[in-house]
SELO-920915 format. One record per residue (C-alpha): residue number from 1; x negated, y negated, z negated. Coordinates in Angstrom, 3 decimals. Each point is the difference from the previous one (the first is absolute). Layout:
SELO-920915
<voti k="NUM" xx="X" yy="Y" zz="Z"/>
...
end
This chain:
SELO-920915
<voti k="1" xx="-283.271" yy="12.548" zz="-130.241"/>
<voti k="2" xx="3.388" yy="0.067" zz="1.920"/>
<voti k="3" xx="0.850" yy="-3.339" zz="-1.383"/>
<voti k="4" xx="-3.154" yy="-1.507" zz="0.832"/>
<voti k="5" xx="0.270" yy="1.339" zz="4.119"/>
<voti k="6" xx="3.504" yy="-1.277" zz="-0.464"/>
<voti k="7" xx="-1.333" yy="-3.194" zz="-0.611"/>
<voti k="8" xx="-2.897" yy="-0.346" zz="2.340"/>
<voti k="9" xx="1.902" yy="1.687" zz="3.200"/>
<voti k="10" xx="3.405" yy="-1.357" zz="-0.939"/>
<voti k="11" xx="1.474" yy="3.207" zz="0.928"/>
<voti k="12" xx="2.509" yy="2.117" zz="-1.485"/>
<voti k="13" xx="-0.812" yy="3.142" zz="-2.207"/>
<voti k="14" xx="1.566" yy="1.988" zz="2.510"/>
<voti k="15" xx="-1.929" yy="-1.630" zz="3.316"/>
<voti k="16" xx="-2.914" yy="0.988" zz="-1.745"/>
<voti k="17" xx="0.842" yy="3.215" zz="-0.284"/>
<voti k="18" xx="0.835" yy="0.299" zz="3.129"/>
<voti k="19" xx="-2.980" yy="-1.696" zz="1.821"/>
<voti k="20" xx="-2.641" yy="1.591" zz="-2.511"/>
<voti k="21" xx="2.172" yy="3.678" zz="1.536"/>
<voti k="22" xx="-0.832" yy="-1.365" zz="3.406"/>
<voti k="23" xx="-3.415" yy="-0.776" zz="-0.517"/>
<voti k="24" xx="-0.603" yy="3.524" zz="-1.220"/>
<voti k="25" xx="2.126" yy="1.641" zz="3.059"/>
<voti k="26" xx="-2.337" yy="-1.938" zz="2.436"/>
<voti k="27" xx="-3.457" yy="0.602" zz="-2.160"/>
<voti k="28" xx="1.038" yy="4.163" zz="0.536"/>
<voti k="29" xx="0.727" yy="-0.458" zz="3.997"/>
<voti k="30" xx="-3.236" yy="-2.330" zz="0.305"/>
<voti k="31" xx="-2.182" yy="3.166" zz="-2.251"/>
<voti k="32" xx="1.590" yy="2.529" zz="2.441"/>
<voti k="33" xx="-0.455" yy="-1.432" zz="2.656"/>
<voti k="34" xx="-4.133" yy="-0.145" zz="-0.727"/>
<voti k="35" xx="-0.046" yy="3.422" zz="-1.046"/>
<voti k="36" xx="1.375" yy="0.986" zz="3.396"/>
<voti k="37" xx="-2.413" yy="-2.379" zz="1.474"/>
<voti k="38" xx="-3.018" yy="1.686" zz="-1.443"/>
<voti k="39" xx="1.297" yy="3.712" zz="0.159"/>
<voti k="40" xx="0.285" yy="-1.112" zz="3.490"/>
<voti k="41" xx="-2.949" yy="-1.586" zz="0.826"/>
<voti k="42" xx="-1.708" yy="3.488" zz="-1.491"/>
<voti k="43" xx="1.746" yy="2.253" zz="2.071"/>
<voti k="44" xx="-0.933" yy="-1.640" zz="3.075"/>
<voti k="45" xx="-3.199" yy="0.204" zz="1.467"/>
<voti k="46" xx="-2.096" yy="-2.267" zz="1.428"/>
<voti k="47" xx="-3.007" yy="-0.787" zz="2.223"/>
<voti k="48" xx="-2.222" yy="0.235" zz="-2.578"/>
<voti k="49" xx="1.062" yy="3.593" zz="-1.620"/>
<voti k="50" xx="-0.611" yy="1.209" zz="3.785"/>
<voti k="51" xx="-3.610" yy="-1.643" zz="-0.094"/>
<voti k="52" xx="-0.523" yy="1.665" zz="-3.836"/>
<voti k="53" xx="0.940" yy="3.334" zz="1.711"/>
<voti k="54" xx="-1.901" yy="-0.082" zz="2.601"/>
<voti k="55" xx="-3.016" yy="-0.534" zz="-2.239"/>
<voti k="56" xx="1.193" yy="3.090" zz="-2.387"/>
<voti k="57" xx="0.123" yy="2.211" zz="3.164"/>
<voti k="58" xx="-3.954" yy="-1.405" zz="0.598"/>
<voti k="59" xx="-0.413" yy="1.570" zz="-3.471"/>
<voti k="60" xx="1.892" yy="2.776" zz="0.500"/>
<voti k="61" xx="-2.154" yy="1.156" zz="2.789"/>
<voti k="62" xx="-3.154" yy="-0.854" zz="-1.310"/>
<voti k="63" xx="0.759" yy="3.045" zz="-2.673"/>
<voti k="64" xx="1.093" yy="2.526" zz="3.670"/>
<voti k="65" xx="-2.417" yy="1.902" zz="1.278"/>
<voti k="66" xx="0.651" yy="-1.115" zz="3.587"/>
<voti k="67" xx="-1.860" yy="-2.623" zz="2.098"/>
<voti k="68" xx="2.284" yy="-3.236" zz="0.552"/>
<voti k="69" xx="0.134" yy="-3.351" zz="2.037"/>
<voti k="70" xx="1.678" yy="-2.721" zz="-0.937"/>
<voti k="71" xx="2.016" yy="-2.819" zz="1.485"/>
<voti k="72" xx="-0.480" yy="1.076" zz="3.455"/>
<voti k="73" xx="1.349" yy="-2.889" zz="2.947"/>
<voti k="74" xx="0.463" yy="1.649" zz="3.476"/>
<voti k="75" xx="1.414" yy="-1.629" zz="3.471"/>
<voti k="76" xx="3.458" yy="2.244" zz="1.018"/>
<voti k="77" xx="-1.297" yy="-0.942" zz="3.804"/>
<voti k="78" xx="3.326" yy="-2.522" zz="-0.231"/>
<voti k="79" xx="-1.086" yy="-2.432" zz="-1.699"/>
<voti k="80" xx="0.610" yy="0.923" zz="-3.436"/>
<voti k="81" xx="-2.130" yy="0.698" zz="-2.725"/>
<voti k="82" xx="0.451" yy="3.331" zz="-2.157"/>
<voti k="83" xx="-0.742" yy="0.038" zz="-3.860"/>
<voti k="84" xx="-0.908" yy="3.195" zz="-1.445"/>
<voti k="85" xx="-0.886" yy="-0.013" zz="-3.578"/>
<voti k="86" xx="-1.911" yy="2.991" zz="-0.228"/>
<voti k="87" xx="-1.441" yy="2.664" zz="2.261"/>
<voti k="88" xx="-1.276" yy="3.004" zz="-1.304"/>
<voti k="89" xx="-1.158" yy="3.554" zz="0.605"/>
<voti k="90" xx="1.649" yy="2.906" zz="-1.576"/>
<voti k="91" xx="-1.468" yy="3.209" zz="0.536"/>
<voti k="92" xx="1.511" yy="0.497" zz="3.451"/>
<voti k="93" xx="2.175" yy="-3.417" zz="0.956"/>
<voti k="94" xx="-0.593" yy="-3.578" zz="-0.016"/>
<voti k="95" xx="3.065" yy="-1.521" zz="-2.330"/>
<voti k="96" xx="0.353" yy="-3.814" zz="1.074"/>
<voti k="97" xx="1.821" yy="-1.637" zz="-3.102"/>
<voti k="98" xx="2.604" yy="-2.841" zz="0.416"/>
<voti k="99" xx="1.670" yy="-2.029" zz="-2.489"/>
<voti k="100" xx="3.692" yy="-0.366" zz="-0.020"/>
<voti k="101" xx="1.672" yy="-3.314" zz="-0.141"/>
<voti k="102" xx="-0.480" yy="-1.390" zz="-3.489"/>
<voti k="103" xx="3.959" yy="-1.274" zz="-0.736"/>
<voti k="104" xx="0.760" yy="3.308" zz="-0.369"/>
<voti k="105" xx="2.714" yy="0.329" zz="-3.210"/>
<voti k="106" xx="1.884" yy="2.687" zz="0.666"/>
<voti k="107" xx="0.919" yy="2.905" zz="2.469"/>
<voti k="108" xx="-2.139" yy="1.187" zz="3.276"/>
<voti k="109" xx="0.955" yy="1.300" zz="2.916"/>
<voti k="110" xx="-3.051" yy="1.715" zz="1.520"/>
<voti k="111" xx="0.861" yy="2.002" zz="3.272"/>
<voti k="112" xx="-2.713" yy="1.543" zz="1.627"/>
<voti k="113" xx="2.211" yy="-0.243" zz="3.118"/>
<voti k="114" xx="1.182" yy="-3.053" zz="-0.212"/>
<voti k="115" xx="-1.990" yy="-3.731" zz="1.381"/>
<voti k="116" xx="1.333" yy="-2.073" zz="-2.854"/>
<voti k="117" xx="-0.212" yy="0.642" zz="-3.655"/>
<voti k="118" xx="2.430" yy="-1.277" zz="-2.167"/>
<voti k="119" xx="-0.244" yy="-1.136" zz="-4.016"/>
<voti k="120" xx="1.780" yy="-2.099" zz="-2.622"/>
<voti k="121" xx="-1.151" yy="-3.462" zz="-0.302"/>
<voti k="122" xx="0.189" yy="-2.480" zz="-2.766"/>
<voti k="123" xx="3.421" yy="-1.183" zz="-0.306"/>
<voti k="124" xx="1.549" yy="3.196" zz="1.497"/>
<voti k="125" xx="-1.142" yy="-1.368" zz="3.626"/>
<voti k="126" xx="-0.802" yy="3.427" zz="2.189"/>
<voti k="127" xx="-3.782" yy="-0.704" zz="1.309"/>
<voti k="128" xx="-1.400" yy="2.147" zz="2.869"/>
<voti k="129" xx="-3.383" yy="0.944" zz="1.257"/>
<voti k="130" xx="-1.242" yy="1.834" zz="2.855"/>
<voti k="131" xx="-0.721" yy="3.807" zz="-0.411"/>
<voti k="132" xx="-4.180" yy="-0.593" zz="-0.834"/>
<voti k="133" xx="-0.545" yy="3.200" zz="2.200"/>
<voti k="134" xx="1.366" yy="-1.815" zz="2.948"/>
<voti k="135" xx="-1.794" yy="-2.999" zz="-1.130"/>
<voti k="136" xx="-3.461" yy="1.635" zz="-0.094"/>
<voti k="137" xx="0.786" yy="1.935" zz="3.412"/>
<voti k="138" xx="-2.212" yy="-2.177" zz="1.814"/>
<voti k="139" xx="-2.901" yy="0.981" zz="-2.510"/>
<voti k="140" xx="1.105" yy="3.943" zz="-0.110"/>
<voti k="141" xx="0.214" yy="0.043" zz="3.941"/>
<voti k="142" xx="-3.485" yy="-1.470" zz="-0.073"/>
<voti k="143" xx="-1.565" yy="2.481" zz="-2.461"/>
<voti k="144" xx="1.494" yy="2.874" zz="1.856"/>
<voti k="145" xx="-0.387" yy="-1.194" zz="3.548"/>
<voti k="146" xx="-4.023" yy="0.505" zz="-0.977"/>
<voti k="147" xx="0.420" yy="2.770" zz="-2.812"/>
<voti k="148" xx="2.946" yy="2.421" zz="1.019"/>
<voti k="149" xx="-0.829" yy="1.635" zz="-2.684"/>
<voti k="150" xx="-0.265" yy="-1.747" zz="-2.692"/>
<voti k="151" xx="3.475" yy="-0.294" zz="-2.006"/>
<voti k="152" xx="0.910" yy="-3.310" zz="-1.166"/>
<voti k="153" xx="2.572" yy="-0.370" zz="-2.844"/>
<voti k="154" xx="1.919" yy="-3.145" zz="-1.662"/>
<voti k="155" xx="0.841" yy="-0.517" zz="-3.674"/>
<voti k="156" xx="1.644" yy="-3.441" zz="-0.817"/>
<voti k="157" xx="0.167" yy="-1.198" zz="-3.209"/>
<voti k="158" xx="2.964" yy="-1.756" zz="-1.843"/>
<voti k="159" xx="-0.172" yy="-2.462" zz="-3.223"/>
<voti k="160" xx="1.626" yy="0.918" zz="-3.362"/>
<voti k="161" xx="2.876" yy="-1.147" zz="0.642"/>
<voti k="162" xx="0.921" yy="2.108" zz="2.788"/>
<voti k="163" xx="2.608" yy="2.788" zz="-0.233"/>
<voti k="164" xx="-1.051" yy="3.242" zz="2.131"/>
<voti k="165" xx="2.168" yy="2.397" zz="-1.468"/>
<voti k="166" xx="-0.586" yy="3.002" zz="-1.679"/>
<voti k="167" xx="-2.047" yy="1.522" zz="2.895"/>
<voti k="168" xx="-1.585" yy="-2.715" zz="2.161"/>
<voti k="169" xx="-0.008" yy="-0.022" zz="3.552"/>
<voti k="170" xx="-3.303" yy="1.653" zz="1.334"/>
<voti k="171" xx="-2.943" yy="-2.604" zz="0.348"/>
<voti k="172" xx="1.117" yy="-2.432" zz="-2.667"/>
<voti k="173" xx="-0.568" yy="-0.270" zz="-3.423"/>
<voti k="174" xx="0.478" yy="-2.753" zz="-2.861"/>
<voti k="175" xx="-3.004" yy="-1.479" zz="-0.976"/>
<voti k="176" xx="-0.242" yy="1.825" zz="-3.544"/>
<voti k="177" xx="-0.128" yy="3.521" zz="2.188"/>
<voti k="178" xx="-2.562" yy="-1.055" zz="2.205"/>
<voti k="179" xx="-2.711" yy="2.008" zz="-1.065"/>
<voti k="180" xx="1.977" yy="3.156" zz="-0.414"/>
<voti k="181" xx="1.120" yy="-0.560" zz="3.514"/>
<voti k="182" xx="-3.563" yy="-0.365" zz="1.458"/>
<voti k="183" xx="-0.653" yy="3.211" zz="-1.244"/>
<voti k="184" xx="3.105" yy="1.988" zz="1.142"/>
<voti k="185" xx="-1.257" yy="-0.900" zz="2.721"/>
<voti k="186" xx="-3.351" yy="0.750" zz="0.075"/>
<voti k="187" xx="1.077" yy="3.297" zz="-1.411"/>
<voti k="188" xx="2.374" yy="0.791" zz="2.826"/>
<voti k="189" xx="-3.073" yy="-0.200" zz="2.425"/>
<voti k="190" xx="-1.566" yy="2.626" zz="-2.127"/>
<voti k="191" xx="-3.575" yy="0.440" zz="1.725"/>
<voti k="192" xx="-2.311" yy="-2.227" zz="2.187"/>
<voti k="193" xx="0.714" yy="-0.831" zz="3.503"/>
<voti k="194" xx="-3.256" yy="0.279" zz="2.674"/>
<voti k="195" xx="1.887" yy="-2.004" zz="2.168"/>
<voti k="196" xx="0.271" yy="-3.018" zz="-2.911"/>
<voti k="197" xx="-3.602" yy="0.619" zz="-0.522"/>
<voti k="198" xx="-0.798" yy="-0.340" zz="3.632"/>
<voti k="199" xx="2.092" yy="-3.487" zz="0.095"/>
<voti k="200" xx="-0.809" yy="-1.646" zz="-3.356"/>
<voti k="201" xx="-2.609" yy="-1.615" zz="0.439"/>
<voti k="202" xx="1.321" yy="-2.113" zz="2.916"/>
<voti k="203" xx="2.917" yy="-0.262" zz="-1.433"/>
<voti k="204" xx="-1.511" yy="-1.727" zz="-3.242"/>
<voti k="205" xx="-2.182" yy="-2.138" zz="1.975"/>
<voti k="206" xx="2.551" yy="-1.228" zz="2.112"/>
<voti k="207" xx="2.673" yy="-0.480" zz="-3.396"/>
<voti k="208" xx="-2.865" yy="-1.647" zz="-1.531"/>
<voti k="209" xx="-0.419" yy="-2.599" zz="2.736"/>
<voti k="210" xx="4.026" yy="-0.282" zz="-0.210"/>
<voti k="211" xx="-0.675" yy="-0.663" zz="-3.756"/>
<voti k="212" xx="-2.715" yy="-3.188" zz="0.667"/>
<voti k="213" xx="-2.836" yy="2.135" zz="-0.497"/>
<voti k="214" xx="-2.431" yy="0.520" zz="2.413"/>
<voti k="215" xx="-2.639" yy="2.967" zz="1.175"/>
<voti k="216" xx="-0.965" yy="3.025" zz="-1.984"/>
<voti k="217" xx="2.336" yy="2.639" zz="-1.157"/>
<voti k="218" xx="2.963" yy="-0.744" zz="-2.488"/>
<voti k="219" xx="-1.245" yy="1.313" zz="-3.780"/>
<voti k="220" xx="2.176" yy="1.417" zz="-1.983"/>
<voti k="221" xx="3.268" yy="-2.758" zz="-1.396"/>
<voti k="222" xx="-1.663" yy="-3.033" zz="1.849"/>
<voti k="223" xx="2.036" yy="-2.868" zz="-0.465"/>
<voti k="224" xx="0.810" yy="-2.018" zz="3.302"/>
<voti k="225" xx="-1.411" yy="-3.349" zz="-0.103"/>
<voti k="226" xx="3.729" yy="-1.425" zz="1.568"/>
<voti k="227" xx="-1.867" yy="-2.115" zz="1.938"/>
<voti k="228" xx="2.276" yy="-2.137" zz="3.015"/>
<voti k="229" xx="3.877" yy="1.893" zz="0.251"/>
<voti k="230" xx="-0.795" yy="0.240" zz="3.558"/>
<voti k="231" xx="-1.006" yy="3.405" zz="-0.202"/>
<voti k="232" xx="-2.058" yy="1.670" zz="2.374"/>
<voti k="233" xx="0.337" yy="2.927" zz="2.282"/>
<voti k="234" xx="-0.363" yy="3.479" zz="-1.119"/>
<voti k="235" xx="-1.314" yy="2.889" zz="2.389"/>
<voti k="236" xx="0.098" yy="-2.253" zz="2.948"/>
end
């Protein structure tokens, strides 16, 4: 068989050797380089995962025994439009749920005190965020401003892929903990609060509205029609 390529290529014995020794070199670095392609492309999430999760946490609420709104749209008074994923009502707090960015791959750095949070992004890049408390002030001012008593709390929730450390900053979770965060919570309120039961309804009418849905009382895990990004004003 070595005669014969001798023949056809009209190269030496040993220029075969070496070329068929190249080939092979570059066939490894071009198979390494697509397995760090695809390990890649799987460790990185995308816009998609984010829309999958948000549909688990849907699901995930559905088996809760707490009443829920979804994809609520409200008007900041500035011009901006703020996106709540879910609103619900724990025993004795309203818990407004916010998604984290979804290019999370690594680290978080979740200060309650500071404006700006701070993660890993895909190719080592640092991302930031502002602090979703401070986002949703606008909303929380609102809600107390017309029920001082009612206590509003934040949890925001983080894809897969995100680090937060062996104890994660308060009001965050990853998205395979969100359950078990709902109730910690719900279990730190411990009993009912008259005040929340004096406010709800409003309060579920109004998030409703936010939602796209109109009239009547919020039943338990309605699903916001997501009608117009607009949003509309909540307890104005």
């Amino acid at each position: 068989m070595l005669s014969t390529l001798v023949q056809q290529t009209g190269l030496s014995p040993g220029e075969l050797v070496t070329a068929g020794a190249l080939a092979l070199v570059l066939a490894v670095l071009v198979l390494v380089l697509l397995l760090a392609l695809v390990s890649r492309r799987r460790r990185m999430p995308s816009a998609r995962q984010y829309d999958a999760d948000l549909y688990k946490r849907r699901i995930v609420l559905d088996e809760l025994p707490f009443e829920a709104i979804h994809d609520v749209r409200i008007h900041d008074g500035h011009g901006k439009v703020l996106k709540v994923d879910h609103v619900l009502r724990l025993p004795a707090s309203v818990l407004l749920v916010h998604s984290g960015p979804h290019d999370v791959v690594g680290p978080v750095k979740a200060n309650a005190g500071s404006g700006l949070w701070r993660y890993v992004a895909p190719g080592g890049k640092v991302g930031s965020f502002p602090n979703p408390v401070v986002r949703l002030h606008p909303l929380i001012q609102a809600i107390r401003g017309r029920f001082p008593l009612v206590r509003i709390r934040v949890l925001t929730v983080f894809p897969r892929s995100a680090d937060l450390g062996p104890r994660p900053p308060k009001g965050t979770c990853v998205m395979d903990d969100f359950a078990k965060a709902i109730r910690d919570m719900a279990a730190e309120d411990g009993g009912a609060s008259p005040a929340l039961d004096a406010a709800w309804d409003t309060l579920s009418k109004a998030f409703s509205q936010a939602s796209g849905r109109t009239g009547g009382r919020a039943g338990a895990n309605r699903t916001g029609s997501g009608t117009g990004t607009a949003g509309r004003r909540v307890l104005s």
